[in-house]
N, CA, C and O atoms as a GROMACS GRO file, in nm:
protein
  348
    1UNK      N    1  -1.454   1.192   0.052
    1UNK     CA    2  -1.438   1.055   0.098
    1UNK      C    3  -1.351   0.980  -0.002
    1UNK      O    4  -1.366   0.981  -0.124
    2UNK      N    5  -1.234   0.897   0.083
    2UNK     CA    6  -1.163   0.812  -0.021
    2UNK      C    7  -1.235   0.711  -0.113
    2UNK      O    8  -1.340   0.653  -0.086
    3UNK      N    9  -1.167   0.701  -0.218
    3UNK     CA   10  -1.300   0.590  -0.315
    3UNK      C   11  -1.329   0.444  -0.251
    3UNK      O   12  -1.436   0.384  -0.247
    4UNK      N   13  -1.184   0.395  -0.195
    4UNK     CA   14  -1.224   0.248  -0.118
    4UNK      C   15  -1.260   0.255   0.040
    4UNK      O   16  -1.242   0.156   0.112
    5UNK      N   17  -1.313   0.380   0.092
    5UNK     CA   18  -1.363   0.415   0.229
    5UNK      C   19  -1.511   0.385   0.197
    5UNK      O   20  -1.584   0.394   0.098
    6UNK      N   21  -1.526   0.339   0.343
    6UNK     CA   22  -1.686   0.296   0.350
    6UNK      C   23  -1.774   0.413   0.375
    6UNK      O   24  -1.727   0.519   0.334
    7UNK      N   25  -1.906   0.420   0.439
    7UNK     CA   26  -1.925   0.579   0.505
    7UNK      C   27  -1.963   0.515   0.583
    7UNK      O   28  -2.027   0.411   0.598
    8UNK      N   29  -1.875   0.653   0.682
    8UNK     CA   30  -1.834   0.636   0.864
    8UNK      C   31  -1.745   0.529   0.857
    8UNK      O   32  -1.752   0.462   0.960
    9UNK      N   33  -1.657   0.483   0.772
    9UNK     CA   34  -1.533   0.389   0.849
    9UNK      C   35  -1.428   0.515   0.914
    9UNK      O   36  -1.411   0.636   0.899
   10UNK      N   37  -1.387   0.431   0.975
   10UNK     CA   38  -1.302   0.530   1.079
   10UNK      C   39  -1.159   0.558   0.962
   10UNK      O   40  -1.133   0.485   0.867
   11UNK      N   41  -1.102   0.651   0.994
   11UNK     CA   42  -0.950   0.698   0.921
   11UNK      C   43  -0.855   0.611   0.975
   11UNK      O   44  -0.890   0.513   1.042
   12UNK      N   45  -0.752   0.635   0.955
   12UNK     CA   46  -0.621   0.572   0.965
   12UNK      C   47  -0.639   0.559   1.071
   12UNK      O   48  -0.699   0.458   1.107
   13UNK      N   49  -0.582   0.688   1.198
   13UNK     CA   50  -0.601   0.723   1.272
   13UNK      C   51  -0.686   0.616   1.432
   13UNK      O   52  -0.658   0.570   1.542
   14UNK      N   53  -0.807   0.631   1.326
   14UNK     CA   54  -0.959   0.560   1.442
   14UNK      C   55  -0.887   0.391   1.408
   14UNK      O   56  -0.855   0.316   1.501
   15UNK      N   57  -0.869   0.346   1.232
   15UNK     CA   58  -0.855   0.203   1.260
   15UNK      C   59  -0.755   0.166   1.348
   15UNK      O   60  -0.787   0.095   1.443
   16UNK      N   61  -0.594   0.214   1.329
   16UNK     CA   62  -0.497   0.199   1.462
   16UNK      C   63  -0.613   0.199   1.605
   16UNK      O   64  -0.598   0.108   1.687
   17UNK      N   65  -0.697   0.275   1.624
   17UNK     CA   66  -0.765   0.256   1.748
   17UNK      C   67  -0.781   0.116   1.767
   17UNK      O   68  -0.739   0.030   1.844
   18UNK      N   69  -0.847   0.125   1.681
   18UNK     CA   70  -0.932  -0.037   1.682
   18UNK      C   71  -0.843  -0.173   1.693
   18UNK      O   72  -0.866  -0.270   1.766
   19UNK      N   73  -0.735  -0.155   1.602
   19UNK     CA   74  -0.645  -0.245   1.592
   19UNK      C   75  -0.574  -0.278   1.760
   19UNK      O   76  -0.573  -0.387   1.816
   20UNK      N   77  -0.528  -0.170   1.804
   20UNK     CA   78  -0.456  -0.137   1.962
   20UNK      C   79  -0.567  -0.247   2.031
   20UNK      O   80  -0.519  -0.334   2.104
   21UNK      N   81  -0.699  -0.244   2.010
   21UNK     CA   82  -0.734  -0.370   2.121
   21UNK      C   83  -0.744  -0.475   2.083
   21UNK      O   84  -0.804  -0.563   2.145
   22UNK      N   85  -0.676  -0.493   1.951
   22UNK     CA   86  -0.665  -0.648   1.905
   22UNK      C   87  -0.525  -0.710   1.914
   22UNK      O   88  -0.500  -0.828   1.894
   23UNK      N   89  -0.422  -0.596   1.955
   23UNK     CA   90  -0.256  -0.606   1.923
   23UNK      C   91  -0.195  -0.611   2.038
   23UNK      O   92  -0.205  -0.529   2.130
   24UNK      N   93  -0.126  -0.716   2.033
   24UNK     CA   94  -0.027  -0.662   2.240
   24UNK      C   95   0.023  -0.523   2.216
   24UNK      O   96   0.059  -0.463   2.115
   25UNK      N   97   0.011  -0.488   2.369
   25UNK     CA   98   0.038  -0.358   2.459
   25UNK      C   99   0.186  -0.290   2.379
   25UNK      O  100   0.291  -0.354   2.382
   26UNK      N  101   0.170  -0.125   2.294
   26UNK     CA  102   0.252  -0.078   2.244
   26UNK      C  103   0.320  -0.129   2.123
   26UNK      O  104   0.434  -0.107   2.079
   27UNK      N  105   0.195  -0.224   2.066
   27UNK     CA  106   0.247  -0.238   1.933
   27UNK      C  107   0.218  -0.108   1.826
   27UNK      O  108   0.297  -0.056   1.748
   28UNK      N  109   0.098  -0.081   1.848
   28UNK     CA  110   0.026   0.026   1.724
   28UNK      C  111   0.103   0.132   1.748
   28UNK      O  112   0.099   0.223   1.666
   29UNK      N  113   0.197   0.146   1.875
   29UNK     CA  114   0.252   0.271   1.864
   29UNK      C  115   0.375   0.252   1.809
   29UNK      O  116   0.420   0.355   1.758
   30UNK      N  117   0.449   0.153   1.802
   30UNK     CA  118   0.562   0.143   1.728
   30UNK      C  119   0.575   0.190   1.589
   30UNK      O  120   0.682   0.246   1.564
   31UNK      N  121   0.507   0.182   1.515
   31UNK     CA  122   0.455   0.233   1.397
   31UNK      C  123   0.464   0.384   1.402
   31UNK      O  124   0.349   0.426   1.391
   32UNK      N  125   0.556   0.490   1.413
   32UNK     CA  126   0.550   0.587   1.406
   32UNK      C  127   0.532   0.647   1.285
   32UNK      O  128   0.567   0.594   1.180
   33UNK      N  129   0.479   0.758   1.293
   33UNK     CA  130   0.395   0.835   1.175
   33UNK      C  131   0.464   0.848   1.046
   33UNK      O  132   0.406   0.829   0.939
   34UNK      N  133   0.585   0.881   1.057
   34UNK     CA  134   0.719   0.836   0.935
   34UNK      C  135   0.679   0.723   0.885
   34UNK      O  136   0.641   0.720   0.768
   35UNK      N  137   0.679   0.632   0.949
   35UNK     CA  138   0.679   0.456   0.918
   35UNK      C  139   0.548   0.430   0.864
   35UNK      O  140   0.519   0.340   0.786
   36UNK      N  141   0.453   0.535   0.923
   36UNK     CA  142   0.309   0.496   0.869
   36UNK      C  143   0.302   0.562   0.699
   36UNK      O  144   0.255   0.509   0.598
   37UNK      N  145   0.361   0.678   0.715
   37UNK     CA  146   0.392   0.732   0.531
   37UNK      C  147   0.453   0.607   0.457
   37UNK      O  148   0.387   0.557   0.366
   38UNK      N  149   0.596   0.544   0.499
   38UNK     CA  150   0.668   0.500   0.393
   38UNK      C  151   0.585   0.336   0.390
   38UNK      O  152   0.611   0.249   0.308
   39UNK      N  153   0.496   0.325   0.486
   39UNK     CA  154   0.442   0.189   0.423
   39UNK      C  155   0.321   0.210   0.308
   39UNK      O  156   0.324   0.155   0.197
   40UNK      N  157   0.226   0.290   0.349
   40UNK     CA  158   0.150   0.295   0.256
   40UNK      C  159   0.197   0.359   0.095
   40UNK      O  160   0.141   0.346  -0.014
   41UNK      N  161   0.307   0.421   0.127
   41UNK     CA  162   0.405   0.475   0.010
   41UNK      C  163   0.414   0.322  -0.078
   41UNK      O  164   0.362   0.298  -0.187
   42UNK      N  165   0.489   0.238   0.000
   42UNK     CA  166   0.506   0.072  -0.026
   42UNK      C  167   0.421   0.010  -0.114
   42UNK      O  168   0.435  -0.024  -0.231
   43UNK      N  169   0.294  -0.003  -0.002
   43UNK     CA  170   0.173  -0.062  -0.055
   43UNK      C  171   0.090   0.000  -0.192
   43UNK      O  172   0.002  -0.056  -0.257
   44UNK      N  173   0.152   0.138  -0.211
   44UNK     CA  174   0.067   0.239  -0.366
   44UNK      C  175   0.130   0.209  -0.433
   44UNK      O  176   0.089   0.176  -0.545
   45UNK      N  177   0.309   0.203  -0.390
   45UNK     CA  178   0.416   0.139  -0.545
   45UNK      C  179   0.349  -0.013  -0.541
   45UNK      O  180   0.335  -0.056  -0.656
   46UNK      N  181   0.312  -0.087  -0.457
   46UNK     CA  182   0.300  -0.255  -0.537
   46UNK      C  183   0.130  -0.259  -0.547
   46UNK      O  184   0.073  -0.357  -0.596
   47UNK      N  185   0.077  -0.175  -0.510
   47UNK     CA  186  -0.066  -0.193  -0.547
   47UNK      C  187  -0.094  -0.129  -0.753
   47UNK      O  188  -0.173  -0.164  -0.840
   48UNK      N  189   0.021  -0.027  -0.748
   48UNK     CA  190   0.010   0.062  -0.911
   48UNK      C  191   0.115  -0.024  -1.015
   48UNK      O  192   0.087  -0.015  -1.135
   49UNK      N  193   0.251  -0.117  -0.973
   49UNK     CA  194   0.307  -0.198  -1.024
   49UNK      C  195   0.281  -0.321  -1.052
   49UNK      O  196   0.349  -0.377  -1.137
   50UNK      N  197   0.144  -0.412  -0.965
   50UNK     CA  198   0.152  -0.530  -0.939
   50UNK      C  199   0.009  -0.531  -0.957
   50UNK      O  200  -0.050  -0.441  -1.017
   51UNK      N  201  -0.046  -0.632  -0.908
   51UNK     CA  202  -0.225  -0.627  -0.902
   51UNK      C  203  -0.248  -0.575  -0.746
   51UNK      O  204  -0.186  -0.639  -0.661
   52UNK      N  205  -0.326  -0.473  -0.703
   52UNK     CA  206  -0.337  -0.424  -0.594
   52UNK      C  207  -0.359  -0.498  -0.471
   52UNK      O  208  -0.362  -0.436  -0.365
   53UNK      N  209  -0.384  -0.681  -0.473
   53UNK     CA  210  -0.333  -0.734  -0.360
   53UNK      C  211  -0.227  -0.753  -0.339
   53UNK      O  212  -0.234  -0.826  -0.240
   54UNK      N  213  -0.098  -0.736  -0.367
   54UNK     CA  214   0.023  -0.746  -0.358
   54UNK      C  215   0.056  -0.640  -0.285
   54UNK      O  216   0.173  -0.641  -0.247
   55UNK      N  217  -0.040  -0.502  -0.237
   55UNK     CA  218   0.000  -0.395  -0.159
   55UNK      C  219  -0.034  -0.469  -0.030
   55UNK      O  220   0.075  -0.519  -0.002
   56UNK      N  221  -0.114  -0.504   0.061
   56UNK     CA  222  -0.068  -0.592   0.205
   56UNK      C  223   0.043  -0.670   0.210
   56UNK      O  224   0.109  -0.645   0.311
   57UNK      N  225   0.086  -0.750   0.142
   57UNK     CA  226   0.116  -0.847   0.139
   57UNK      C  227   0.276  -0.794   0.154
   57UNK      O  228   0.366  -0.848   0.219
   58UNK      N  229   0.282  -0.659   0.062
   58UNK     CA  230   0.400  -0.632   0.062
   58UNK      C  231   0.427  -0.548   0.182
   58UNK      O  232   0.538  -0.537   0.234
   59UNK      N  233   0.333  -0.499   0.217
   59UNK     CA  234   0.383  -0.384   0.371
   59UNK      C  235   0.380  -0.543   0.510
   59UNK      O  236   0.461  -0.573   0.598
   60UNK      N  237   0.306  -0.579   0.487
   60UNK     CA  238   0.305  -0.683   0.618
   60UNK      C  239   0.486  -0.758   0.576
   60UNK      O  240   0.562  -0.756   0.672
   61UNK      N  241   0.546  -0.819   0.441
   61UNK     CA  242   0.672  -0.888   0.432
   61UNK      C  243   0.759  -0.771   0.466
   61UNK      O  244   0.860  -0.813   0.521
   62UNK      N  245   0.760  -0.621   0.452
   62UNK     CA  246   0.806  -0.523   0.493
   62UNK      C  247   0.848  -0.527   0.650
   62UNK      O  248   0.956  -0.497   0.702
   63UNK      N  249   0.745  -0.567   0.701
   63UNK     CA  250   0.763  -0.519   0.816
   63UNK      C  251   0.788  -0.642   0.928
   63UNK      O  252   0.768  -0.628   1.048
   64UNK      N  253   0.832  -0.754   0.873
   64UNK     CA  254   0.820  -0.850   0.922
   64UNK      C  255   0.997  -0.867   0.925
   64UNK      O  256   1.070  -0.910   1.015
   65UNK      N  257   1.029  -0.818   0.795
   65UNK     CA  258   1.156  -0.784   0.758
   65UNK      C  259   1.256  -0.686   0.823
   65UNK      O  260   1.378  -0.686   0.837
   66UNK      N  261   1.152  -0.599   0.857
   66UNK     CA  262   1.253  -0.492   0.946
   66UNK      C  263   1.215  -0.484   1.078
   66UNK      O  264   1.257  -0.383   1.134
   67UNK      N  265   1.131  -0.577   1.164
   67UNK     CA  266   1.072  -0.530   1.277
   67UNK      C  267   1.125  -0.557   1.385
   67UNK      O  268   1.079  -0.546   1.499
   68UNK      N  269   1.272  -0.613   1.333
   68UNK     CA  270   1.378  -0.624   1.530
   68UNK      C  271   1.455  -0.512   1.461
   68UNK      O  272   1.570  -0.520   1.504
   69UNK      N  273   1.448  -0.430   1.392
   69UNK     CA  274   1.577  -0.314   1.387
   69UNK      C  275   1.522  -0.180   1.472
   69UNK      O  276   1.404  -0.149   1.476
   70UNK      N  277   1.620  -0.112   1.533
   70UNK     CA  278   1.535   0.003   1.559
   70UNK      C  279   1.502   0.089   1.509
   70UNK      O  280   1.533   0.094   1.390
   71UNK      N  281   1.426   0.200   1.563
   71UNK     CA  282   1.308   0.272   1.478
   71UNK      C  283   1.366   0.356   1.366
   71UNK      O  284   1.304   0.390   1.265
   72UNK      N  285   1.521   0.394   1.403
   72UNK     CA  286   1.578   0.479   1.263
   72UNK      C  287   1.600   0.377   1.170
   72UNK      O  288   1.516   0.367   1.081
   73UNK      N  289   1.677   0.314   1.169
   73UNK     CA  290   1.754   0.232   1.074
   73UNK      C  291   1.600   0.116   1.023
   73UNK      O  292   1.609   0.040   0.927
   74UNK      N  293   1.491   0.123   1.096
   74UNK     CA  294   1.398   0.063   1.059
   74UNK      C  295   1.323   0.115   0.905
   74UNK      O  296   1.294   0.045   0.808
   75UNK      N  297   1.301   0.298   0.932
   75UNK     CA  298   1.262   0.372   0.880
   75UNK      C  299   1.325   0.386   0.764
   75UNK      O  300   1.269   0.388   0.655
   76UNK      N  301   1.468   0.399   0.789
   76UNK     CA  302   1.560   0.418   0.666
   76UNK      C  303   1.576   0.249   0.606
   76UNK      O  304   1.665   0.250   0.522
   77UNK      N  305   1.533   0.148   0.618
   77UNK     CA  306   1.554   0.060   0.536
   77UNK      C  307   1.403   0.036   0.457
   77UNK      O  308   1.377  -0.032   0.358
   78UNK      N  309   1.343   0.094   0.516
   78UNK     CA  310   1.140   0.120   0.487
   78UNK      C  311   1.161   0.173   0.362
   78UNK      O  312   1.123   0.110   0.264
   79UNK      N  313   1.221   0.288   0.351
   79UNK     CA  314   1.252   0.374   0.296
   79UNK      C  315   1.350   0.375   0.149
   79UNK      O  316   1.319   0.438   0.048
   80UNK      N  317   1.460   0.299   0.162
   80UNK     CA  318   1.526   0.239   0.095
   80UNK      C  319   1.474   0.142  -0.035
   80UNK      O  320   1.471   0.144  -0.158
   81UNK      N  321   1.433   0.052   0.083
   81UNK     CA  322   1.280  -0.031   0.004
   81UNK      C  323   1.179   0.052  -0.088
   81UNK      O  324   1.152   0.012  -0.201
   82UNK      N  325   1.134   0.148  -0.046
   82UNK     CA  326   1.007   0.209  -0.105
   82UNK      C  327   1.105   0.265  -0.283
   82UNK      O  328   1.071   0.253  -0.401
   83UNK      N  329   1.221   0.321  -0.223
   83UNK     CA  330   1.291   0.363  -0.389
   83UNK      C  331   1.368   0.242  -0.477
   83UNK      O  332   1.402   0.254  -0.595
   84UNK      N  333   1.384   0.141  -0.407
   84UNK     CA  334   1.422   0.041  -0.521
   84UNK      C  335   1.306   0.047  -0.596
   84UNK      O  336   1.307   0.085  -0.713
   85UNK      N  337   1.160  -0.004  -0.511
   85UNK     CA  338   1.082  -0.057  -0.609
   85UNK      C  339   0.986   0.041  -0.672
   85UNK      O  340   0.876   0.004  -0.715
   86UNK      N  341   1.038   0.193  -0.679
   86UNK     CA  342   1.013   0.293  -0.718
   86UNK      C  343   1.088   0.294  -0.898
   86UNK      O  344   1.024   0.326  -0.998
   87UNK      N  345   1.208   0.260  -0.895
   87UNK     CA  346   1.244   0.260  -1.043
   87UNK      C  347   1.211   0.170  -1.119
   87UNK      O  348   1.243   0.175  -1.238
   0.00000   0.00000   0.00000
């Protein structure tokens, strides 16, 4: 079990479930599984660089930032992002 998992919280996976009936129709799927790596990638560089609330804060300005581009050039600027603030 992850150290900040509850027991029986659902995985990634189950919370996207959960989220899908709180989100308009085909949002949770936009988020493709690529996109789901390089955010939490995001959120571990500013949660291990920063004080670990700065990891939401930074995947939600992430994605707020790239979320009219489409899904490649979305990914690859996700991505881009994740190695600036990698050095």
């Amino acid at each position: 079990m992850a150290e900040d998992a509850r027991p029986n919280a659902p995985d990634v996976a189950g919370w996207l479930e959960v989220l899908r009936a709180h989100l308009p129709p085909g949002l949770v799927d936009e988020a493709g599984a690529d996109e789901q790596v390089v955010l939490l990638e995001l959120a571990g560089i500013a949660a291990h660089r920063s004080h670990r609330t700065a990891a939401p804060i930074t995947a939600y300005l992430a994605g707020v930032a790239f979320a009219g581009l489409p899904r490649v050039e979305r990914l690859a600027r996700l991505r881009e992002l994740a190695s600036a603030l990698e050095r």
